[in-house]
Backbone as CSV, one residue per row, in Angstrom:
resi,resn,N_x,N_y,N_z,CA_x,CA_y,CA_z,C_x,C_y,C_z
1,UNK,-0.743,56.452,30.931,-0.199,56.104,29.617,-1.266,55.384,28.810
2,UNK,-1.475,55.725,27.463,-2.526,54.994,26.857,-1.823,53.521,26.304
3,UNK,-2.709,52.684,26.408,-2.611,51.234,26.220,-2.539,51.187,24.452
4,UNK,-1.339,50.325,23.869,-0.932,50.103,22.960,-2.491,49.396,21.950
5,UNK,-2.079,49.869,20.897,-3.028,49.408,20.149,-2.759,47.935,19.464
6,UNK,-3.754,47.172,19.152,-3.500,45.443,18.439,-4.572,45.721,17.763
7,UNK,-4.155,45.350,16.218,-4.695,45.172,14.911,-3.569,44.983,14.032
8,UNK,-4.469,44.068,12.747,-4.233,43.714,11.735,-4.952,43.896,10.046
9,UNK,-4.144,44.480,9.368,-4.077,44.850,8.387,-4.597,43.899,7.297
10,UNK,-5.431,43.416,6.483,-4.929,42.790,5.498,-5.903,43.443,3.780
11,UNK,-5.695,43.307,2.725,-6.743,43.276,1.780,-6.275,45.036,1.011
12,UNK,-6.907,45.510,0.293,-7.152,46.811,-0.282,-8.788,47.444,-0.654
13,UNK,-8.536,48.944,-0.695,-9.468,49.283,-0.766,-10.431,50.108,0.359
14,UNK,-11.437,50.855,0.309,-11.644,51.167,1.709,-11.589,50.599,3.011
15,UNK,-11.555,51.337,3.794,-11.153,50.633,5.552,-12.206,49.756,5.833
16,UNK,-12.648,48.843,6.037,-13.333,48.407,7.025,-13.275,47.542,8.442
17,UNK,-13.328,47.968,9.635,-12.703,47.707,10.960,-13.604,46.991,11.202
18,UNK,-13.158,45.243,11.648,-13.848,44.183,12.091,-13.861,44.239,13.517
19,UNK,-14.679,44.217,14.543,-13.949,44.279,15.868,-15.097,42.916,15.909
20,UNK,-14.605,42.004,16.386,-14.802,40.242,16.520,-15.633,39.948,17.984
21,UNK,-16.130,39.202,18.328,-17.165,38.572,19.842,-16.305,38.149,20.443
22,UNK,-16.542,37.437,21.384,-16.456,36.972,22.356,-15.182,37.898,23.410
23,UNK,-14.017,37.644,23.592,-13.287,38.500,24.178,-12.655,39.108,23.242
24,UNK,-12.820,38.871,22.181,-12.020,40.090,20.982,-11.245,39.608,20.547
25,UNK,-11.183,37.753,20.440,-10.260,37.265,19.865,-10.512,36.992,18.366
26,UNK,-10.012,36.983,17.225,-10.571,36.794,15.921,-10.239,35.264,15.583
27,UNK,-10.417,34.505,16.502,-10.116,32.807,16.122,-11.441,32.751,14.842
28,UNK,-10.489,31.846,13.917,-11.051,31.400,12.727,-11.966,32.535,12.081
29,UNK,-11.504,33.597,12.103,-12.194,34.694,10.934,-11.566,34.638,9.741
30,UNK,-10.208,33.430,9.411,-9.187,33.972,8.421,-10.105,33.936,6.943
31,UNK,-10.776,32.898,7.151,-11.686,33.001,5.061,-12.776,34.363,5.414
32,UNK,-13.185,34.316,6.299,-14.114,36.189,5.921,-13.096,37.413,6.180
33,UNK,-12.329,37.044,6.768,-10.905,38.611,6.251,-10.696,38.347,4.845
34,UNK,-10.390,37.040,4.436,-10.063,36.570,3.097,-10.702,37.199,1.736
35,UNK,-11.852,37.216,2.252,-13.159,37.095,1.701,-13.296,38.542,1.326
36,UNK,-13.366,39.408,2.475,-13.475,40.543,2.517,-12.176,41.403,2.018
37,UNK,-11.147,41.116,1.739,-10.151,41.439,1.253,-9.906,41.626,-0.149
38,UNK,-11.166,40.902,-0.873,-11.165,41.343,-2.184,-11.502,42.695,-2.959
39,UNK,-12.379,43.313,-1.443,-12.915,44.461,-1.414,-12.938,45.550,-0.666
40,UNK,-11.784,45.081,0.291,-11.712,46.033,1.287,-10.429,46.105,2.014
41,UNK,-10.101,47.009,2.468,-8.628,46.747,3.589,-9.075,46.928,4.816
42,UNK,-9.047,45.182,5.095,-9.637,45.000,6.275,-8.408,45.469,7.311
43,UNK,-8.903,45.896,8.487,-8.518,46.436,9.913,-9.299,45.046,10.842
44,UNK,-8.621,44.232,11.334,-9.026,43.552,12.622,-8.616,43.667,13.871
45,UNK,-9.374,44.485,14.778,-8.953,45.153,16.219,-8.997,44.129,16.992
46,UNK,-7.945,43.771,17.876,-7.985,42.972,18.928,-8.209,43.778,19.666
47,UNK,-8.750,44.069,20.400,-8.842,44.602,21.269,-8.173,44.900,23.249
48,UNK,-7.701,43.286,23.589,-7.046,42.684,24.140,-6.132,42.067,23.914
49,UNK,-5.225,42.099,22.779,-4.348,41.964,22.045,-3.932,40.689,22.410
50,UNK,-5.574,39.433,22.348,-4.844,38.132,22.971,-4.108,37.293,22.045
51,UNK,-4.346,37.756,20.506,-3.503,37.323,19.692,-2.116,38.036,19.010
52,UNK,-2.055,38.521,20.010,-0.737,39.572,19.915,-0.009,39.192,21.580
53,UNK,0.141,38.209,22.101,0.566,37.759,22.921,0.727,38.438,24.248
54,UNK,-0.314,38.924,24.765,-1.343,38.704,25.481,-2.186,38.050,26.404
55,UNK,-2.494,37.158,25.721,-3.539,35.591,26.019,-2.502,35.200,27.661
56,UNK,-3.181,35.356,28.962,-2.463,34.407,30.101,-2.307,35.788,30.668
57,UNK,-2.168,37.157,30.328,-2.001,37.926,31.340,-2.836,38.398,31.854
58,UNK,-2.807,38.899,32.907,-4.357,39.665,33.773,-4.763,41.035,32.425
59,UNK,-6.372,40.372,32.913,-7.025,41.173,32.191,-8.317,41.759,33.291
60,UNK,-8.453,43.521,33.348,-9.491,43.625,34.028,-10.980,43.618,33.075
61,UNK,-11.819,43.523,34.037,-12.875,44.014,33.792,-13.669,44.741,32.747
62,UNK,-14.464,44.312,31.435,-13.876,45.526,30.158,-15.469,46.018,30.245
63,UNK,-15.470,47.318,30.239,-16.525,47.914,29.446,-16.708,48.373,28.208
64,UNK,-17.805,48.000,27.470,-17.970,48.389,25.984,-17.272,49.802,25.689
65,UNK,-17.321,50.991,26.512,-16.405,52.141,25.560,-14.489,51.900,26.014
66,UNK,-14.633,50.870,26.847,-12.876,50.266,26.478,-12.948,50.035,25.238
67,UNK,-13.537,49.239,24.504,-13.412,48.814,23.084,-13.450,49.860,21.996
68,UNK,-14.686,50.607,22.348,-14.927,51.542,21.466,-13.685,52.872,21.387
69,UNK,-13.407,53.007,22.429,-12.028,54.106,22.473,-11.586,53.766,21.470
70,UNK,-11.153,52.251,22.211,-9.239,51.522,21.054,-9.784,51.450,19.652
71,UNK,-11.232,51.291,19.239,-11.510,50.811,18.017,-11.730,52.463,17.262
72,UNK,-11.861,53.257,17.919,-11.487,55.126,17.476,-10.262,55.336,17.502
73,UNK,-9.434,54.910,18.290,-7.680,54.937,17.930,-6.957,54.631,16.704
74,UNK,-7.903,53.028,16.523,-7.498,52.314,15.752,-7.346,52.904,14.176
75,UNK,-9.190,53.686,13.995,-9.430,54.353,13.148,-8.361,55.571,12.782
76,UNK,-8.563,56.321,13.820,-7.594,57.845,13.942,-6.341,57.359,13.297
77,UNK,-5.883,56.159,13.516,-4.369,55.618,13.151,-4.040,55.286,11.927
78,UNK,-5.580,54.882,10.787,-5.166,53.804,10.014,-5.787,54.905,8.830
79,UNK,-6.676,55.907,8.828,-7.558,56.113,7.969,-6.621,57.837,7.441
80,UNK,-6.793,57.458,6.383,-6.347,58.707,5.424,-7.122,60.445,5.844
81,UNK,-6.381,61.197,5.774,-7.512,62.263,5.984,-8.388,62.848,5.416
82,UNK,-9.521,62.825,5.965,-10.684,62.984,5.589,-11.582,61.593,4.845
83,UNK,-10.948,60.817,4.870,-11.655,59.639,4.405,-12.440,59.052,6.159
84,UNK,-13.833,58.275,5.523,-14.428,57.716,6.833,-14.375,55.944,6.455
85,UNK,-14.497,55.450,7.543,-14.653,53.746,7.218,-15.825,53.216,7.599
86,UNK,-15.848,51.702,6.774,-17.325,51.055,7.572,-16.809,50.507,8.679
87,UNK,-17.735,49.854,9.082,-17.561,49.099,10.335,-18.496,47.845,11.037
88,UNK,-17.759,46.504,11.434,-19.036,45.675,11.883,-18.178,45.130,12.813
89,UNK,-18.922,44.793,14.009,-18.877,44.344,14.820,-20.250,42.714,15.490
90,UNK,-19.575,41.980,15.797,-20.669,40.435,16.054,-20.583,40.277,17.613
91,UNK,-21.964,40.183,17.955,-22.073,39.668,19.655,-21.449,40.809,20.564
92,UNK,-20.519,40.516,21.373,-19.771,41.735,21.966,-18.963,42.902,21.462
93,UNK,-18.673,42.672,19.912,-17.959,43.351,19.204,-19.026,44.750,18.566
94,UNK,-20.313,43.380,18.290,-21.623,44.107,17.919,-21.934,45.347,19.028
95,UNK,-21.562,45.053,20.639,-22.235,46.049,21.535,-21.141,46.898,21.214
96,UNK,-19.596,46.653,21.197,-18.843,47.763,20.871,-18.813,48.283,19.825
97,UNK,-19.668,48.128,18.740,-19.649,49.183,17.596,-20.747,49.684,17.606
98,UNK,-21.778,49.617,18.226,-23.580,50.348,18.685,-22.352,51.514,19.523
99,UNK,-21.854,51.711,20.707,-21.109,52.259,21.271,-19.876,53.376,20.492
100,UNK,-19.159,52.873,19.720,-18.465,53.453,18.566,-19.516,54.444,17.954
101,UNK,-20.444,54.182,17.127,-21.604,54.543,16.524,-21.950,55.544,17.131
102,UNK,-22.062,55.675,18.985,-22.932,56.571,19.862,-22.012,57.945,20.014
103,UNK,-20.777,57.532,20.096,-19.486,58.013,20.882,-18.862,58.871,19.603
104,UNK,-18.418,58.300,19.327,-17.297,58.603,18.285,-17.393,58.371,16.321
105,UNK,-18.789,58.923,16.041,-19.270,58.828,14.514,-18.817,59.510,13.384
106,UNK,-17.657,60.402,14.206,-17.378,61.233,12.837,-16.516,60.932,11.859
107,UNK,-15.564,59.550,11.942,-15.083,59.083,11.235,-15.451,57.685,10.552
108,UNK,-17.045,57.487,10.661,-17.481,56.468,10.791,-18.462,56.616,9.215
109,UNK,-18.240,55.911,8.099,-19.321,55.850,6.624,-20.857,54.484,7.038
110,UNK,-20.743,53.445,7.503,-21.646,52.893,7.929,-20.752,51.549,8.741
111,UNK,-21.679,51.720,9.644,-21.839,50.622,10.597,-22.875,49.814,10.748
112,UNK,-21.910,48.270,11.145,-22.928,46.827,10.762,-22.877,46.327,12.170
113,UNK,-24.205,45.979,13.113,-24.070,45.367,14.201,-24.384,44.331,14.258
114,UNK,-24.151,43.415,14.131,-24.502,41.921,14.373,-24.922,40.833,15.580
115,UNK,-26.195,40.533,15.641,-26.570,40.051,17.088,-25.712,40.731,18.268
116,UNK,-26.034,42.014,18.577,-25.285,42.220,20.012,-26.610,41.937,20.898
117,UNK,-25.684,41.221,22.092,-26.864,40.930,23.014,-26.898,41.815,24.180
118,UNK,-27.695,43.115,23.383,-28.234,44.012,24.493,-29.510,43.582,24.658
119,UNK,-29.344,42.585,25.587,-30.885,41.192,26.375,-31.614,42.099,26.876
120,UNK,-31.227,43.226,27.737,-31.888,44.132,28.639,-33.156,44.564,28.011
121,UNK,-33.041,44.834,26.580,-34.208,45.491,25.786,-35.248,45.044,25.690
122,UNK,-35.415,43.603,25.852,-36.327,42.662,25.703,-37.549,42.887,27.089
123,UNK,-38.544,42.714,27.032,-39.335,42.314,27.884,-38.584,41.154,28.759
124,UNK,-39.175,41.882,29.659,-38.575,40.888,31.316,-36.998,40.765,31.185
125,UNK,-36.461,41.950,30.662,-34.921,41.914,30.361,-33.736,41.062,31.022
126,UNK,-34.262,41.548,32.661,-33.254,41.182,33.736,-33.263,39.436,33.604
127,UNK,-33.990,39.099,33.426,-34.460,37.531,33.310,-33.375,37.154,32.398
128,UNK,-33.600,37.550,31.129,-33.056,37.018,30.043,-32.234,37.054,29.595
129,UNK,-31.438,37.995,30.467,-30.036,38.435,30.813,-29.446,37.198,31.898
130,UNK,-29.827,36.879,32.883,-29.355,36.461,34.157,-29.205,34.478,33.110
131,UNK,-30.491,34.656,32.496,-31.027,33.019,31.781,-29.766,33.090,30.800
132,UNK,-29.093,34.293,30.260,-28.059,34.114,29.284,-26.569,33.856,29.022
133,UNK,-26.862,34.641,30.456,-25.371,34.572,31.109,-24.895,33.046,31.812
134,UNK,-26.210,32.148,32.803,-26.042,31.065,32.845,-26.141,29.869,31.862
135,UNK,-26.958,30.074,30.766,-26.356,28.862,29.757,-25.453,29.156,29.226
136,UNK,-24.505,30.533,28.923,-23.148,30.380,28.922,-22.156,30.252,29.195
137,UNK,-22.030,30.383,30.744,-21.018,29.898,31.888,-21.967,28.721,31.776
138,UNK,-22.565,27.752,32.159,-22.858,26.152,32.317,-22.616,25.534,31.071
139,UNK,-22.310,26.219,29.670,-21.994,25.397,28.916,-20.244,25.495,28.351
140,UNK,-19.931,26.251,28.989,-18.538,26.757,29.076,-17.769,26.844,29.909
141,UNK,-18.031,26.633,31.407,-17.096,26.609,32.221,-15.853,25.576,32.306
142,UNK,-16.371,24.188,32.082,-15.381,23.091,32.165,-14.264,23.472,31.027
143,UNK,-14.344,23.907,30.105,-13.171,24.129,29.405,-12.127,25.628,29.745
144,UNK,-13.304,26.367,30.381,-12.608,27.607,30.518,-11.495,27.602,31.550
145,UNK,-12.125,26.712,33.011,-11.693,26.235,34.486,-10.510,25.514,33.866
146,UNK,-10.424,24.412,33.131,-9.891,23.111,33.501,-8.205,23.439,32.662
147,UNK,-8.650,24.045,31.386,-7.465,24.396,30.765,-7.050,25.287,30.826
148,UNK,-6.209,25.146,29.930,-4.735,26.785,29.633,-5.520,28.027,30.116
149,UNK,-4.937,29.485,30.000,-5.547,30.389,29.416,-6.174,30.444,27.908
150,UNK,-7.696,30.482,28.283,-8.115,30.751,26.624,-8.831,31.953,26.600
151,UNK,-8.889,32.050,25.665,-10.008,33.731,24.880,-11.461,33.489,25.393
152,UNK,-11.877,32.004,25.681,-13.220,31.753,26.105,-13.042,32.088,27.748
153,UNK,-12.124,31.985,28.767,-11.733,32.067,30.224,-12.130,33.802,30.246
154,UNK,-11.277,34.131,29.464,-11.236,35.887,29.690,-13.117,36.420,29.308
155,UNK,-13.199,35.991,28.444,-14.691,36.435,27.973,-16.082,36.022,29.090
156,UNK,-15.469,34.765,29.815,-16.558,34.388,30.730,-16.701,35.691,32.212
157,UNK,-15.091,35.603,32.333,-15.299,35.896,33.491,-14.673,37.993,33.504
158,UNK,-14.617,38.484,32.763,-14.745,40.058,32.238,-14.956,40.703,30.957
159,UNK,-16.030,40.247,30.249,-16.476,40.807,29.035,-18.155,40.256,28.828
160,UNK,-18.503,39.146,29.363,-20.276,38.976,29.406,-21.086,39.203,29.731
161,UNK,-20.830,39.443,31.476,-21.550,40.403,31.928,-21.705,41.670,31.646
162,UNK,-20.521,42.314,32.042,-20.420,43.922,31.286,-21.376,44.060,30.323
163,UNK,-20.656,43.274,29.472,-21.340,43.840,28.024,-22.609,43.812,27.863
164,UNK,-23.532,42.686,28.346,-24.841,42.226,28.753,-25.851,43.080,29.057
165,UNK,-25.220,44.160,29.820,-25.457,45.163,30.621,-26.011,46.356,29.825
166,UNK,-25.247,46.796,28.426,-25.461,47.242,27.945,-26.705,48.066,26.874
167,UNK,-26.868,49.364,27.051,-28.555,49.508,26.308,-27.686,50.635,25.265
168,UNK,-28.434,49.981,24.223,-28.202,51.657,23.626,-28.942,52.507,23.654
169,UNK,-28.218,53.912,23.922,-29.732,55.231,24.174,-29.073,56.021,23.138
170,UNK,-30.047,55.964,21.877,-29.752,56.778,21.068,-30.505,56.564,19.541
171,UNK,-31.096,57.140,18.934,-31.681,57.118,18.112,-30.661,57.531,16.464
172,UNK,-30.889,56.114,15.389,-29.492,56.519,14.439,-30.544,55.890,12.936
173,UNK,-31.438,56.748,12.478,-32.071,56.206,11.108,-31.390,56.237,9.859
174,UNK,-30.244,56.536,10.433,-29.117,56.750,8.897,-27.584,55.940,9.293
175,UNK,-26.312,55.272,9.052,-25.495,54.998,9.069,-25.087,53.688,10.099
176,UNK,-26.323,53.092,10.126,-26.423,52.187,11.180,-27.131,50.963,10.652
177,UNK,-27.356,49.873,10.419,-27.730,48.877,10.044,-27.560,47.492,11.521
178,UNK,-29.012,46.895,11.975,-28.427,45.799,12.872,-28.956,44.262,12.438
179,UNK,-28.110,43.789,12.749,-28.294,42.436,11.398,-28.474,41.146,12.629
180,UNK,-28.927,40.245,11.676,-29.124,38.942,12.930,-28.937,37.487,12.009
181,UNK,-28.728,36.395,12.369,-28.759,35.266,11.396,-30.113,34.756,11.265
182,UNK,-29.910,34.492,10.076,-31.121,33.717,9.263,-31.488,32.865,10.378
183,UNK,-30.475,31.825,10.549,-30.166,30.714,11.738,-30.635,31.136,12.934
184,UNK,-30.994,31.812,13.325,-31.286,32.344,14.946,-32.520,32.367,15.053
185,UNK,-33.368,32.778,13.487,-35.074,32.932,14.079,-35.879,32.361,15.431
186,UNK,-35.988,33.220,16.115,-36.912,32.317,17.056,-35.731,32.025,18.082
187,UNK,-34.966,32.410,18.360,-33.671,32.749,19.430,-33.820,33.647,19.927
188,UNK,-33.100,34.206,21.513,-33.632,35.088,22.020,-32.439,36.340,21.330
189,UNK,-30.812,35.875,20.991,-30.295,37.112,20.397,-31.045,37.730,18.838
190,UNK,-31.666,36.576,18.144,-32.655,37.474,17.221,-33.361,38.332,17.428
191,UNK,-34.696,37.888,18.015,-35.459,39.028,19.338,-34.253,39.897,19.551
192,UNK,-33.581,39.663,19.756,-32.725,40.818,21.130,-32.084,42.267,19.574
193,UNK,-31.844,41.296,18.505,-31.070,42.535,17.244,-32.550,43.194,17.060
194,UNK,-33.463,42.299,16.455,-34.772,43.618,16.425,-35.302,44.555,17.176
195,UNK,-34.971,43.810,18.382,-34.684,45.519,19.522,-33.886,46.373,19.530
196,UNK,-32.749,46.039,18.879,-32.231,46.822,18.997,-32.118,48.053,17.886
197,UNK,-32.698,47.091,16.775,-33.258,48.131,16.011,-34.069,49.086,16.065
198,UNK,-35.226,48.600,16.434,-36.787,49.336,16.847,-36.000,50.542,17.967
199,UNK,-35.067,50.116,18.685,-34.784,51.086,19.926,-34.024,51.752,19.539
200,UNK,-32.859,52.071,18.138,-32.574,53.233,17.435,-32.787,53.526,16.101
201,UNK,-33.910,52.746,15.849,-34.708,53.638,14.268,-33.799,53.112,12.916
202,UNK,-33.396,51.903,13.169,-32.241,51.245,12.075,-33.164,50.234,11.786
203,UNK,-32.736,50.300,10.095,-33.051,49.147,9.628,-32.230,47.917,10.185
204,UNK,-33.139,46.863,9.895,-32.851,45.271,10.466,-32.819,44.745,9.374
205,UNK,-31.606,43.416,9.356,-31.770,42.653,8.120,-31.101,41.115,8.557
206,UNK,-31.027,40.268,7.952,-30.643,39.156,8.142,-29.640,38.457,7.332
207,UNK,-28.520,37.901,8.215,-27.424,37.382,7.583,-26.890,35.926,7.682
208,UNK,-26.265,35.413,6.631,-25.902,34.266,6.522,-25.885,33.170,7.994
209,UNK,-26.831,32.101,8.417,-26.232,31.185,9.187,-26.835,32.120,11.026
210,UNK,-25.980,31.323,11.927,-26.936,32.029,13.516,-25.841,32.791,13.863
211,UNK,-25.567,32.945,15.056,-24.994,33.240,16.137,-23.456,33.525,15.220
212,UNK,-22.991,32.476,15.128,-21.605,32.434,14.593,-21.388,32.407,13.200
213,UNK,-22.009,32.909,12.655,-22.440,32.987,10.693,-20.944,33.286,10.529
214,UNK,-20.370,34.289,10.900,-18.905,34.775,10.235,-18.344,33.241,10.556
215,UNK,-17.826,32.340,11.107,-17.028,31.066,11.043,-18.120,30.253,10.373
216,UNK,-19.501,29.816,10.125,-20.192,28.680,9.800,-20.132,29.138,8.032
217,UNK,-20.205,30.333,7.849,-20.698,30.443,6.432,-19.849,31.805,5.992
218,UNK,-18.261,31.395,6.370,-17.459,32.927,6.198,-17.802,33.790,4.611
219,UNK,-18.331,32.660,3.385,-17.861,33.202,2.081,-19.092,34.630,2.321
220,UNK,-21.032,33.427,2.239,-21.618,33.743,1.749,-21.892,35.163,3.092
221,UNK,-21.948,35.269,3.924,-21.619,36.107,5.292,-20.684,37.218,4.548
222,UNK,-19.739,37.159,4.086,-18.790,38.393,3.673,-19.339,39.033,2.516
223,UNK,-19.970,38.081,1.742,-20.832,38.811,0.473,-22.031,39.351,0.824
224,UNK,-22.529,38.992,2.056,-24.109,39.423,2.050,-23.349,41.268,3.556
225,UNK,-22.336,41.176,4.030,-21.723,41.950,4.427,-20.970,43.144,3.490
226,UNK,-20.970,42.686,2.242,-19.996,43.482,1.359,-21.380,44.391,0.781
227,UNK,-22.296,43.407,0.106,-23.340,44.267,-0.020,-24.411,45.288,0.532
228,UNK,-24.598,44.803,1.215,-25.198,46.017,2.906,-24.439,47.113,2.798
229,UNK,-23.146,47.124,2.737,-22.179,48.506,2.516,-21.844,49.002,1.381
230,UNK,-21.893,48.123,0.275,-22.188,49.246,-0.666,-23.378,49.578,-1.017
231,UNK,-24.289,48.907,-0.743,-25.853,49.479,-0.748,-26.026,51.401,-0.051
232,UNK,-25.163,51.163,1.163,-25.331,52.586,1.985,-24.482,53.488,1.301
233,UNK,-23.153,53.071,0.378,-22.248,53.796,-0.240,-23.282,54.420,-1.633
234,UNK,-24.131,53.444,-1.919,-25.258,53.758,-3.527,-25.628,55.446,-3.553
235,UNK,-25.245,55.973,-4.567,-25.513,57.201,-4.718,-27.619,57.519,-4.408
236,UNK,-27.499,58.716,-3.537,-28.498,58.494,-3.058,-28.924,57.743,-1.823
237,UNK,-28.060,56.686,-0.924,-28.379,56.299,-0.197,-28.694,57.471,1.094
238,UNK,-29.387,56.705,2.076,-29.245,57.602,3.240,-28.226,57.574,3.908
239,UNK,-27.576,58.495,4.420,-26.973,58.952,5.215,-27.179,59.347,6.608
């Protein structure tokens, strides 16, 4: 039986499908849906539907085309026919829309990846992978262990590794854009988005704030996001 879909609707205007980091929870995205709603009808995929009540039940193991399926469902479900949508995805959301992008492009007008940390790409990959995964379980475990079920518990322990894991093999010089924060220069997920550019022929660009730009700087982040996509919509753009 296929697994029920979780998303939320809000805004007008073309589709654009947010699929969110960490375990796919959209905590505190509400001012960049907001934001983005002036210009778009935003789609926010949970993916794990932990805000669709959810959150506390067993969750296995996720691999990036789990996401990418539900986030092609999501599409197939929401989008008019023959119309295509944009799309961005941040951190793990970022590896599931590189994946979306690989898999399933035909309903896809441009896609935005945002710091996904495919670490592997990097020189001495395995390292910087293994170095990434432990300052994020050592700086996260005591809250994940000690309390409730949270969206940070599920993400530590079946969505970081996996995803971590991840390379993209595929070359995309048109409908693909991978973005990184201003804030990150000189971080290893910065490094890690310009690889991932260089490794499928996409332009690279830089966006509002680091790591977490969509919550630190939701306005100026949704405007410098709104523009990137209609830049690719600009008559004449590439395709």
């Amino acid at each position: 039986m296929t697994d029920p879909l979780h998303y939320d609707t809000t805004g007008n205007g073309p589709v654009l499908l947010l699929v969110p980091g960490g375990a796919g929870h959209p905590m505190g995205l509400g001012p960049l849906t907001e934001r983005l709603a002036q210009r778009f009808t935003v789609v926010t995929y949970d993916p794990l539907g932990l805000t669709h009540g959810r959150l506390g039940r067993p969750v296995p193991d996720q691999r990036p085309a789990h996401w990418s399926d539900g986030a092609h469902r999501v599409l197939e479900t929401v989008l008019p026919p023959g119309e295509r949508a944009h799309v961005f995805g941040t951190s793990s959301g970022g590896i599931a829309v590189l994946d979306l992008f690989a898999r399933h492009p035909g309903r896809l007008a441009h896609v935005v990846a945002h710091e996904p940390p495919c670490v592997t790409l990097l020189p001495d990959g395995a390292h910087e992978r293994a170095d990434l995964i432990e300052r994020l379980t050592a700086g996260q475990r005591a809250s994940a262990e000690d309390g409730p079920p949270s969206p940070i518990a599920v993400f530590l322990a079946h969505v970081l590794r996996p995803f971590t894991a991840y390379t993209p093999a595929f070359s995309a010089p048109t409908g693909l854009t991978v973005a990184a924060g201003a804030d990150s220069r000189g971080q290893v997920l910065h490094r890690t988005a310009q690889a991932v550019a260089q490794r499928t022929g996409s332009p690279f660009t830089e966006f509002p704030g680091g790591h977490l730009g969509t919550l630190e700087h939701p306005v100026a982040f949704a405007d410098r996001l709104t523009q990137t996509l209609l830049a690719a919509d600009a008559p004449g753009a590439a395709r």
